[in-house]
Each structure stands twice: as structure tokens, then as C-alpha cells.
C-alpha positions as CSV (number, residue, x, y, z in Angstrom):
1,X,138.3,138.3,362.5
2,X,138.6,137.1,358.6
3,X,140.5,139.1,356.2
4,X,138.9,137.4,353.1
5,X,138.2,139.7,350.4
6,X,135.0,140.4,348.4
7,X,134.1,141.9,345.3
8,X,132.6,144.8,346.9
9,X,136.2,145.1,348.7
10,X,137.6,145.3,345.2
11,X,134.9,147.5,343.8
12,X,136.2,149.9,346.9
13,X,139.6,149.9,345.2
14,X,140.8,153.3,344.1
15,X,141.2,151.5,340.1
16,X,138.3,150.9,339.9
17,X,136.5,154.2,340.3
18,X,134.1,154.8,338.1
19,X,133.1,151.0,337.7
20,X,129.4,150.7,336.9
21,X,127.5,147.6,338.5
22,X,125.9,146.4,335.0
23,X,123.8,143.3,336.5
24,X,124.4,140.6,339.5
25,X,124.4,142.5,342.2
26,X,123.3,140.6,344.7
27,X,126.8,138.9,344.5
28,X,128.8,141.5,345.6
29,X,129.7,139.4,349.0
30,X,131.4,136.8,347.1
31,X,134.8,135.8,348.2
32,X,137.5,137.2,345.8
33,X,140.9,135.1,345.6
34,X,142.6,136.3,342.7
35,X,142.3,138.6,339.0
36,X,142.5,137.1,335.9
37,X,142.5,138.2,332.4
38,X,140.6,136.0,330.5
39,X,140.5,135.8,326.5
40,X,137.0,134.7,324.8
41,X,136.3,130.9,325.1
42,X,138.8,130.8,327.9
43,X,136.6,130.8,330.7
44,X,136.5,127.6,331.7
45,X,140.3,128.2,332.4
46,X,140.1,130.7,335.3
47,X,140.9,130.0,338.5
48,X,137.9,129.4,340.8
49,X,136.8,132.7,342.8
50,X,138.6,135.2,340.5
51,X,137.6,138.7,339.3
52,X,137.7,138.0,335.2
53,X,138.7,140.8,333.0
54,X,137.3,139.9,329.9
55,X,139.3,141.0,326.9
56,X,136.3,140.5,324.4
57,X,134.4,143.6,323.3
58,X,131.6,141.8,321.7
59,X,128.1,141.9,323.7
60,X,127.2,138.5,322.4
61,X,130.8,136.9,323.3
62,X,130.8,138.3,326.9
63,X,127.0,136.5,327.0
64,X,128.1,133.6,325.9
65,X,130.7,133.7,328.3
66,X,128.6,133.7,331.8
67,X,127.3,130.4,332.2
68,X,130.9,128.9,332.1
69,X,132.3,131.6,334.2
70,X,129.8,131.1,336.6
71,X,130.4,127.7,336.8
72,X,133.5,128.3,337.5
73,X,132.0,130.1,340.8
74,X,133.6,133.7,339.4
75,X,134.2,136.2,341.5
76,X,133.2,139.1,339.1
77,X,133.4,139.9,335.4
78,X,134.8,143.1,334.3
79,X,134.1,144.3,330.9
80,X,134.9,147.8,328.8
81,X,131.6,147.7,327.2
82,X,128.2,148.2,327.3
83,X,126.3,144.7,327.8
84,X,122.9,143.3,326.2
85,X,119.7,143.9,328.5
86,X,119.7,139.5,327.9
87,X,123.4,140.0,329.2
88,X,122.2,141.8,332.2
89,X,119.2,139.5,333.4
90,X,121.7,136.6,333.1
91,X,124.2,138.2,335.2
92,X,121.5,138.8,337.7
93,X,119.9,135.0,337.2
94,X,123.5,133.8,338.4
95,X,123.9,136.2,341.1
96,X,127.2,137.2,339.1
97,X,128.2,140.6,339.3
98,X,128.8,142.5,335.9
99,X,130.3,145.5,336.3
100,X,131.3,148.0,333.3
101,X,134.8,149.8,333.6
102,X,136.2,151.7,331.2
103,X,140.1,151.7,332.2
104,X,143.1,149.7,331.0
105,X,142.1,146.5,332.3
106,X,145.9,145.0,332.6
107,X,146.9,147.7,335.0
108,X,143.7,147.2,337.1
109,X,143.6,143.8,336.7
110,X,147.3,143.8,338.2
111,X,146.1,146.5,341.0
112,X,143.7,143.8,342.1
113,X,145.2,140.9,341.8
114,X,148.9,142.7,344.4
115,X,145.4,144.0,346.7
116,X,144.2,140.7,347.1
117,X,147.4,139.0,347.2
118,X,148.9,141.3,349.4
119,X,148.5,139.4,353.0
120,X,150.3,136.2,351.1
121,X,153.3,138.6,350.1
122,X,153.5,140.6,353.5
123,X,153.9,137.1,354.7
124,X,156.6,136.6,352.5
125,X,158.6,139.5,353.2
126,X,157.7,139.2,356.8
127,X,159.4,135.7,356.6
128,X,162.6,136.4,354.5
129,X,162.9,139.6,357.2
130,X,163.3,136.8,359.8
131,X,165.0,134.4,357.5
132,X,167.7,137.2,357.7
133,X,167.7,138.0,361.0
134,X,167.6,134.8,362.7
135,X,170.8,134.0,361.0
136,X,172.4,135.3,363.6
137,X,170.3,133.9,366.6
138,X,171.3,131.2,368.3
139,X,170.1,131.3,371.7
140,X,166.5,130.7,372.9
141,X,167.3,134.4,374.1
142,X,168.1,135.9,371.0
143,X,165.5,133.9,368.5
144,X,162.6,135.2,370.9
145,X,164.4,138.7,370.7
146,X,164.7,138.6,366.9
147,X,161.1,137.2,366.4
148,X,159.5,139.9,368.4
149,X,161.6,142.7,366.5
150,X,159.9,140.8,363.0
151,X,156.8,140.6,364.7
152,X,156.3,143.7,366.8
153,X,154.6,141.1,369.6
154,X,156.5,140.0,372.6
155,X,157.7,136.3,372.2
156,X,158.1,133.6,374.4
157,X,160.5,130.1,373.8
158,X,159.0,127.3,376.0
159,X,160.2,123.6,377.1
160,X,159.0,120.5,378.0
161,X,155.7,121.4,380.5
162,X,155.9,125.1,379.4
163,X,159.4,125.6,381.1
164,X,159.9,129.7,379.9
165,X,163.5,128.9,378.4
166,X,163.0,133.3,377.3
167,X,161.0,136.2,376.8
168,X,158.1,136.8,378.7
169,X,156.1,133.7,381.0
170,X,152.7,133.0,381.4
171,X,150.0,133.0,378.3
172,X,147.5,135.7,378.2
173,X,144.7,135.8,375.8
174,X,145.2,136.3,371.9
175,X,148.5,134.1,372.8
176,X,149.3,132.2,369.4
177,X,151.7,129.2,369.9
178,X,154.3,127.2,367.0
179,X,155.5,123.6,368.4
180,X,157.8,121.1,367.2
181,X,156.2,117.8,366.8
182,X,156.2,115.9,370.5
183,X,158.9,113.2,370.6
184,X,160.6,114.5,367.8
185,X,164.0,113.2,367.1
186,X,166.7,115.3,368.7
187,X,165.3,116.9,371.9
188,X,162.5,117.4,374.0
189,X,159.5,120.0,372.6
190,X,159.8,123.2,372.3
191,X,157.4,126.0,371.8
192,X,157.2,129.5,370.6
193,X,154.5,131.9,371.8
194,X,153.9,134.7,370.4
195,X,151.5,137.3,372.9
196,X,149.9,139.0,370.3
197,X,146.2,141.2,371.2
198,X,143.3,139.3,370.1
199,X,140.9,140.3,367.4
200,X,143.9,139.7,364.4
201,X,142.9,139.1,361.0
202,X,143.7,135.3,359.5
203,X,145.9,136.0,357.5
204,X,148.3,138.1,360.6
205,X,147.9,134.9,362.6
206,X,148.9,132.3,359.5
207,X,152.0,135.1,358.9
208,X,152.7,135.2,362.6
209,X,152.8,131.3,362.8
210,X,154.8,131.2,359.4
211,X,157.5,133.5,361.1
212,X,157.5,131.5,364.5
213,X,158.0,128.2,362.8
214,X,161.2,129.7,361.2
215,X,162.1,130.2,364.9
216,X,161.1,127.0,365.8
217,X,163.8,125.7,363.0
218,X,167.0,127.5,364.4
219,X,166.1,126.5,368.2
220,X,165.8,122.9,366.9
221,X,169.4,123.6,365.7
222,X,170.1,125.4,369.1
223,X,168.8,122.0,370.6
224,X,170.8,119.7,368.4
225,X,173.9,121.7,369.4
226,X,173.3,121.8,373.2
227,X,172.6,118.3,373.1
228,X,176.4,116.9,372.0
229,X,177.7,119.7,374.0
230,X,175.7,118.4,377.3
231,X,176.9,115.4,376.7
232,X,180.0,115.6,376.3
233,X,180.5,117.8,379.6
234,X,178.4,115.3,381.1
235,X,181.3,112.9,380.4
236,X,183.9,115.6,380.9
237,X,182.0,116.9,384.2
238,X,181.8,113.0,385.4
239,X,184.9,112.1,385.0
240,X,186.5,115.4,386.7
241,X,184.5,115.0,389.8
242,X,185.3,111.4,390.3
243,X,189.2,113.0,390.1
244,X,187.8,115.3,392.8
245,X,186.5,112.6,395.4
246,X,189.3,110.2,394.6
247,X,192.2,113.3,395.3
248,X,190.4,116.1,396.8
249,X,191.7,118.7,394.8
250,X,192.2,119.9,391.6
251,X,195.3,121.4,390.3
252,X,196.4,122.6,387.2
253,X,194.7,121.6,383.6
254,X,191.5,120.1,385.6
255,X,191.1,123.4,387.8
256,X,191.2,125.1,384.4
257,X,188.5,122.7,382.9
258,X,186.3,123.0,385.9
259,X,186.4,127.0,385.6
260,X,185.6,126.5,382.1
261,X,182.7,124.6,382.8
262,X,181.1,126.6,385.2
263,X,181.9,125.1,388.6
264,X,182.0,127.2,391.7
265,X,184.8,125.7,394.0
266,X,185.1,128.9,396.3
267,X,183.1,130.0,399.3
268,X,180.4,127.5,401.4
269,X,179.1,125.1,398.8
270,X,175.6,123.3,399.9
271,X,175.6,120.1,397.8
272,X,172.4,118.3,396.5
273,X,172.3,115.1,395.3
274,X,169.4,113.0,393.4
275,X,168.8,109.5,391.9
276,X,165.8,107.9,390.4
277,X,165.1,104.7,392.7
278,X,164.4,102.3,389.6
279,X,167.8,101.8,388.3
280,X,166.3,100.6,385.1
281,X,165.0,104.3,384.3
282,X,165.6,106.5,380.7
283,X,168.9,108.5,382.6
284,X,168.6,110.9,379.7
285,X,164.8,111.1,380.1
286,X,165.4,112.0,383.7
287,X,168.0,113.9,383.4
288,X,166.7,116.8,380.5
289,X,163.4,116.8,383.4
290,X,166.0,117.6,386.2
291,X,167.5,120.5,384.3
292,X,164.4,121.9,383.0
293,X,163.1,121.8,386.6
294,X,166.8,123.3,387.6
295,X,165.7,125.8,385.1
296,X,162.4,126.5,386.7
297,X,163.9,126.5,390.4
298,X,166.1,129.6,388.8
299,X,169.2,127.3,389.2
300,X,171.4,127.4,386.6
301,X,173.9,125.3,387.6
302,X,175.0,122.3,386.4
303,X,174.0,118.9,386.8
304,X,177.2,116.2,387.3
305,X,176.5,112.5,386.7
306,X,177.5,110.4,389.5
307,X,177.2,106.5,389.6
308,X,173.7,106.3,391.3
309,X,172.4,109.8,390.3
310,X,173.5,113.7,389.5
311,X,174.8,116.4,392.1
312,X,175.0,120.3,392.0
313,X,175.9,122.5,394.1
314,X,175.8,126.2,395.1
315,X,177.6,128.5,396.9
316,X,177.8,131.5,398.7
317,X,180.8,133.8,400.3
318,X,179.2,133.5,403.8
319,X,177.6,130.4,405.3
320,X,174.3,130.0,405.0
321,X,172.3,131.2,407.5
322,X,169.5,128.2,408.6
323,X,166.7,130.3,406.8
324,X,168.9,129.8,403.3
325,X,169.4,126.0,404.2
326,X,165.9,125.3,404.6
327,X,165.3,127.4,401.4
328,X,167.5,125.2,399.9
329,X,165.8,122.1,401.0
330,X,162.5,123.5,400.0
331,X,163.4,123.8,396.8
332,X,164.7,120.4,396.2
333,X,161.7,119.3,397.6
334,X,159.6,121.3,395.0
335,X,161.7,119.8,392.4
336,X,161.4,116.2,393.4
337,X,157.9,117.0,393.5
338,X,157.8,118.1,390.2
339,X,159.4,115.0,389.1
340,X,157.2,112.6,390.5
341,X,156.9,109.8,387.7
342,X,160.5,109.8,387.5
343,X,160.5,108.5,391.3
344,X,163.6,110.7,392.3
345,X,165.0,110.8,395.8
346,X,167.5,113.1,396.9
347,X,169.8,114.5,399.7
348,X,170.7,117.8,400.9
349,X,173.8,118.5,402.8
350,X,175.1,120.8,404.9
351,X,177.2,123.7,403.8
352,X,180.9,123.2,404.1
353,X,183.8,125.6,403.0
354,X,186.4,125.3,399.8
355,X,187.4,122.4,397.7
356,X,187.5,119.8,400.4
357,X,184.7,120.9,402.0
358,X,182.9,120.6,398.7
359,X,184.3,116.6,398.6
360,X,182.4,116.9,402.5
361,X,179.4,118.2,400.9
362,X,178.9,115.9,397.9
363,X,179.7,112.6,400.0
364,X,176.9,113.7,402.9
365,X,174.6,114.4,399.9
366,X,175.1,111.1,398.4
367,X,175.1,109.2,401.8
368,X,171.4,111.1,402.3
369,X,170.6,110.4,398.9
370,X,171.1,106.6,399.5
371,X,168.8,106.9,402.2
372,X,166.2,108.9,400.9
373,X,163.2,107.1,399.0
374,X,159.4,106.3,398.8
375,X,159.4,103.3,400.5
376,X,157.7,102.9,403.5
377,X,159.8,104.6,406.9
378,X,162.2,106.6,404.0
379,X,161.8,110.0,403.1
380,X,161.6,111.4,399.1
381,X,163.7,114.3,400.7
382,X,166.5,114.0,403.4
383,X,168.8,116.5,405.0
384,X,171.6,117.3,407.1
385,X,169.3,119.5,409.0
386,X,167.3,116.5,409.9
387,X,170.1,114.6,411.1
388,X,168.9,111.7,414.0
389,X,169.4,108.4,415.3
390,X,166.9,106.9,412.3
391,X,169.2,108.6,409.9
392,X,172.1,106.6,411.0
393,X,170.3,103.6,411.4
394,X,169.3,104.1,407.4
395,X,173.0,104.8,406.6
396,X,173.8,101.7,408.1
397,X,171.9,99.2,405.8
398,X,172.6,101.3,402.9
399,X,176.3,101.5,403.0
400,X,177.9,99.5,400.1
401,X,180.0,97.6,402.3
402,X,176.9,96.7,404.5
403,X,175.2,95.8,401.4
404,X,177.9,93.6,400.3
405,X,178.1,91.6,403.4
406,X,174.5,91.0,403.6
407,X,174.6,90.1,399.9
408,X,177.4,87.3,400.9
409,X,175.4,86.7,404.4
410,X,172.1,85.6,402.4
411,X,173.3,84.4,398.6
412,X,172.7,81.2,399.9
413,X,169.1,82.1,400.2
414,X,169.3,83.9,397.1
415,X,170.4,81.0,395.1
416,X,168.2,78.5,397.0
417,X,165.4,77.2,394.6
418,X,162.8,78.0,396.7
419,X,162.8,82.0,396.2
420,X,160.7,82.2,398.9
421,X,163.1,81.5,402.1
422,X,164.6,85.3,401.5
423,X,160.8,86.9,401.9
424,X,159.7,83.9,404.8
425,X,162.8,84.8,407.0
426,X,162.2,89.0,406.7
427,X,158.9,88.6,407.5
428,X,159.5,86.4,410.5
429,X,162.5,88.8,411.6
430,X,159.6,91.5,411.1
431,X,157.0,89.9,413.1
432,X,159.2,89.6,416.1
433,X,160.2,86.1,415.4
434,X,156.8,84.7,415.8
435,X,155.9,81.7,413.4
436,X,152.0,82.2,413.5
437,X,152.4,86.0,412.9
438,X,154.5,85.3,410.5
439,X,152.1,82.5,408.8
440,X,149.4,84.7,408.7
441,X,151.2,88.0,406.7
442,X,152.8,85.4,404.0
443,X,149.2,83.6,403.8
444,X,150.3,80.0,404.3
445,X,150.5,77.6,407.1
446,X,152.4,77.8,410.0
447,X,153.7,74.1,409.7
448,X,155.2,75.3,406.1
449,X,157.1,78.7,408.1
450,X,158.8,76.2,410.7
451,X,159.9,74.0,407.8
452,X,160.9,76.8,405.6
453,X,163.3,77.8,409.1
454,X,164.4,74.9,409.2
455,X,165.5,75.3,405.6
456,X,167.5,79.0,406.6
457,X,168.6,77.2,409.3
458,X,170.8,74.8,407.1
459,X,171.1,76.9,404.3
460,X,173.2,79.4,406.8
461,X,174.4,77.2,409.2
462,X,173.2,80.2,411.9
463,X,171.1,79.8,415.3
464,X,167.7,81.8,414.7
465,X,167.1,81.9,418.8
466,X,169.9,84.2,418.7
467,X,169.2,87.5,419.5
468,X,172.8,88.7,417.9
469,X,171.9,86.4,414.9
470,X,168.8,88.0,414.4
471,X,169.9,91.7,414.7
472,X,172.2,90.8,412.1
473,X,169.8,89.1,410.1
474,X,167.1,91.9,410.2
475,X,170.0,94.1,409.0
476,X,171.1,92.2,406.1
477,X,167.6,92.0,405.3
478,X,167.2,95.2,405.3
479,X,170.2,96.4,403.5
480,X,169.2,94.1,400.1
């Protein structure tokens, strides 16, 4: 729906009753911008698409002063005389409306020019009303609060992927949206939405966006701010859990700092853990997509760095019952789901009760994280619920002490310079020890597998007809 005025909308006007349509009249759906008074010989001075109130009250002048005026693509011409008949059949040659009023034409001209400037000045007070307001806003909460107030529309602030951070979710039709640029400095994108009926004017849906992106400007602050405070309880949060697994408790100044920061250390505490498997990842990428998903889960706890990854945890004053576990679980799933490009694994433990069993919980969800993967025979998701002899087989070759003794077992393979003795003895450990099996997976001769063993052989100083030797070796392999 446009809201752009014509000179018939102005000839509507109240002022102007009594205005007499003197010639041009097949103009009278011209676009009207603005109202001028204009002196004689000024015309070529006016402002393109504005109603002229001529101040001459000469016939001949006011002829003489079409042509330029409607060059000037006029609006109208407003006169306080009577015109020539030559005067007439020019304004109707130039489809230029003449129009006779016989009223003080500064007020009118004033009357016209606030009616059809009035949508740029509601605008204006519409914006210094939230200007005012949004002073005191400084939560995603209360900026879409405020706006909607201003606006009289409820509002919506949305994240990265349309994350509802407040206000209402989903985006029903007539929705009208204000973003911050993507990969703006500072923060991730955010988004207000305003769910206003369809069918508004232009100009309600340029003052509407006007008074969103002033809400845009204090949650960019709101973003600025949360982002040095998450970081620096990131550091504060790190470094007071890693006092909680070293001691197992907390006493004193750090209990204090972990009430203020939101941690839940009474009750059965069900601890999740997750890490992205390509150590080379953005962390702070990955980690503002794990709390928006956190967000989206409903979870609103917080997310603690650890050395491979993050861990939360929530708890309950009963235990969980298994239903509530494998809730849990689901949900974790759904969130490592959700951040599938990342490539995030994670582990879910058990419940366990109080302080040290929260230490219990965090240490099985990191040993299933560790586990957990994408690779082929790991899962993107593993639990304590799942708990079998492949689980302990997997937390075997990804202990850190078994990785370091297979990193000391096969450096010399690792150092070797040919790099590919480490891949020719997994595969041949893989293919049960057969050299032609082997051959055929790497691509290459069988003669060059034997004398590639025979390298390992040396290199280790270790039997490969062993059947010890190779369980050891497969495991070493398989722990790298």
C-alpha cells in the first residue's frame, strides 16, 4: 500500500476549500512531495514535485511562469487571481493543474507542506520516543519490550539461524525484519522483527524499520558487553573447574564465585561434555553456535571450557528417572545435530549426587566424549546408558596415557622418512596380517609390503609373528 500524496490529496485538504481548478486538470494524480512559495522569476528554484504558491498577482507573470515550472515537473500552481484564457490552455497543454484560491497563501502553503511532510515527522517523533526509551534497555528482553510499546507491534530479537533470543518466535506474514550487517565486527547477527499486519503504508514500514534499527544499535551494545563478560567467565569458569577436578571441592571464595556464576553444585547433576574433532577449529566460532543451540534446547546453563572441549551440567533434587536420562541424551543429540559443520562429538553421563559426584559426572562425560566421533565404528553421541564391552575397548585407545605409550611405541615410524611404514603396518594389522590383502588395500606390490615389514621390523626391534606384539601394535595404532 503507498502513501504518496497527490495533488488531488491536497486539494482534499480542509485549507484549501474553496480552491477552484482554473486549467490542468488532467494532472491531478501527480505526486506531491513538498509546498513552496515561490516569488516571480523564481521558478526554476523549486524543488521538483512541489505544490507552488505563486506570490505574483499579474496574469501575464503567472503565464510566463508555467513553462519553467513545468519543467521543473510541479506538482501544482496556486494562485489568488483570476488567470488569462491563454493561461488556462497552457496549464491544460502541460497537464499542470492551476487552481485559483483566494486564502492567505503562507498559512496554506505551511498547512500543506506539515500534511505532506507529516509521515517524515511521525517518523521522527516515533524515533526520538524510542531514542528515550531504549535508554534504559539493555537486555534483548527489554529492547523487544520497549520497541513494541513505540511500535504498538509485537517484536521479536533473533540470533545467528533465527535463534528467538525474546519476544514472540516464528514469522508470520506482514513480518518486517532490521539486521546488523553479517560478519560484523563484534558478534554474531542479530535481527529484530517486528510482526506487524500486512497492508501498511510505506512510509509505517520505513518508520517501523527506522525505529528497529535504533534497537538494533543498543543490542549491538548489549552484544559488545556480553561478549568481554563471557569471556572473562569463560576464563574465570575454566580455571575454577580445573580447581574442582584437581581438589574435588570448593570452599570458601571459589564456592562464592561459583554461586555467582550460576553453577548448580546441589542435587544429581547429569554432566555433558562436547568437543569439535578438528583441533584446528574457530573455538569462539564453535562455541557462540553451542550456546545459541543451548539457547534453543531451553538450556540456559553455562558452557565451561575444558582442554579438549566445553561441559555443562544440570541438575535435579531427585535422580533422574531413565525417561529424563534419555531426554537428556536426545537433546544433545539434537544439538550436535544442529551443529553439524562444526563436527562436534559429545558424551553424556550418568547422574551422580553433590560436588564429588559432579567431579564423577564431568570425568565420565569427558572419557565418552573422547570416544565419541564420526569416524568409522565411533558414535557422534555416546552415553553412560550405552555402556558395553566396545565402550571400554574405545576408552582404552583413547586414554592419554595409552596414547602416549603408543606415541613412544611408534615415533620411530613416525620419524622414519618413509611416512608410509605407519599406514603399511595398520593396514596389515587390519587385514589380519596378511601381506597380499594388505598389498591390494594400499595399491602396491606385495614384494614392496614384505620389504616395508622388514623395515618395522628394524625400525622397532619387535617380532610381527607375535600374536602379543600385534595386539599391542593394533592398539597403538589405533590410539594415534
Amino acid at each position: 500500500m503507498s502513501d504518496i500524496a497527490t495533488v488531488r490529496d491536497v486539494l482534499a485538504l480542509s485549507d484549501l476549500a474553496g480552491a477552484e481548478i482554473l486549467g490542468g486538470a488532467t494532472g491531478l494524480d501527480r505526486p506531491a512531495h513538498d509546498a513552496h512559495i515561490i516569488a516571480p522569476h523564481a521558478e526554476r528554484t523549486v524543488p521538483e514535485r512541489s505544490v507552488a504558491f505563486l506570490t505574483s498577482g499579474d496574469s501575464l507573470a503567472t503565464e510566463l511562469s508555467l513553462p519553467g515550472l513545468a519543467e521543473r515537473q510541479t506538482a501544482a500552481v496556486i494562485v489568488d487571481h483570476d488567470v488569462l484564457v491563454s493561461t488556462r490552455w497552457l496549464a491544460d497543454r502541460f497537464g499542470l493543474p492551476l487552481v485559483r484560491l483566494p486564502a492567505d497563501r503562507w498559512e496554506t502553503a505551511l498547512a500543506v507542506r506539515v500534511h505532506l511532510r507529516r509521515p517524515l515527522a511521525e517518523r521522527g517523533l516515533k524515533c526520538a520516543d524510542a531514542a528515550a526509551r531504549l535508554a534504559l534497555a539493555d537486555t534483548p528482553s527489554s529492547v523487544a519490550t520497549t520497541l513494541a510499546g513505540v511500535l504498538g507491534h509485537p517484536v521479536s530479537v533473533l540470533g545467528p539461524s533465527g535463534v528467538v533470543l525474546a519476544g514472540p518466535g516464528g514469522e508470520p506474514d506482514g513480518t518486517i525484519t532490521a539486521s546488523t550487517p553479517p560478519g560484523r565486527e563484534g558478534g554474531s547477527r542479530l535481527t529484530c522483527a517486528v510482526h506487524a499486519p500486512s497492508g501498511l503504508s510505506d512510509s509505517h514500514v520505513e518508520t517501523i524499520r527506522a525505529v528497529a534499527g535504533l534497537g538494533l544499535l543498543r543490542l549491538s551494545a548489549w552484544a559488545a558487553r556480553s561478549s568481554l563478560s563471557a569471556a572473562w567467565d569463560q576464563a574465570s569458569q575454566g580455571a575454577l573447574l580445573t580447581h574442582l577436578l584437581t581438589t574435588g571441592a570448593l570452599d570458601g571464595p571459589r564456592a562464592e564465585q561459583a554461586v555467582a556464576l550460576g553453577w548448580q553444585l546441589e542435587g544429581f547433576h547429569t554432566a555433558v561434555m562436547v568437543r569439535p574433532e578438528d583441533a584446528r577449529v574457530d573455538r569462539s566460532l564453535v562455541l557462540t553456535a553451542l550456546q545459541n543451540a543451548l539457547v534453543a534446547a531451553g538450556l540456559t546453563v553455562p558452557a565451561v571450557p575444558m582442554a579438549e572441549g566445553w561441559v555443562w551440567w544440570t541438575s535435579t533434587p531427585a535422580r533422574p528417572t531413565d525417561a529424563q536420562q534419555a531426554l537428556r541424551a536426545n537433546e544433545v543429540r539434537q544439538i550436535v545435530a544442529d551443529l553439524a559443520e562444526h563436527d562436534i562429538a559429545a558424551g553424556v553421563a550418568g547422574a551422580d549426587y553433590g560436588i564429588a559426584g559432579l567431579v564423577r559426572a564431568i570425568d565420565d562425560a569427558a572419557r565418552l566424549c573422547r570416544i565419541a566421533g564420526h569416524a568409522p565404528g565411533r558414535r557422534p553421541v555416546e552415553t553412560a546408558s550405552d555402556a558395553n564391552p566396545r565402550q571400554y575397548l574405545l576408552t582404552a585407545v583413547t586414554d592419554e596415557q595409552a596414547r602416549h605409550r603408543a606415541q613412544l611405541l611408534l615415533e620411530p615410524l613416525r620419524s622414519a622418512a618413509d611416512d608410509a611404514l605407519l599406514d603399511t603396518l595398520n593396514v596389515y594389522l587390519l587385514s589380519e596380517c596378511s601381506t597380499a590383502a594388505a598389498a591390494r588395500r594400499l595399491g602396491v606390490h606385495r614384494n614392496s609390503v614384505l620389504k616395508r615389514l622388514d623395515r618395522i621390523r628394524s625400525l622397532l626391534g619387535v617380532d610381527l609373528d607375535d600374536d602379543d606384539t600385534r595386539l599391542a601394535l593394533r592398539i597403538a595404532c589405533r590410539a594415534l
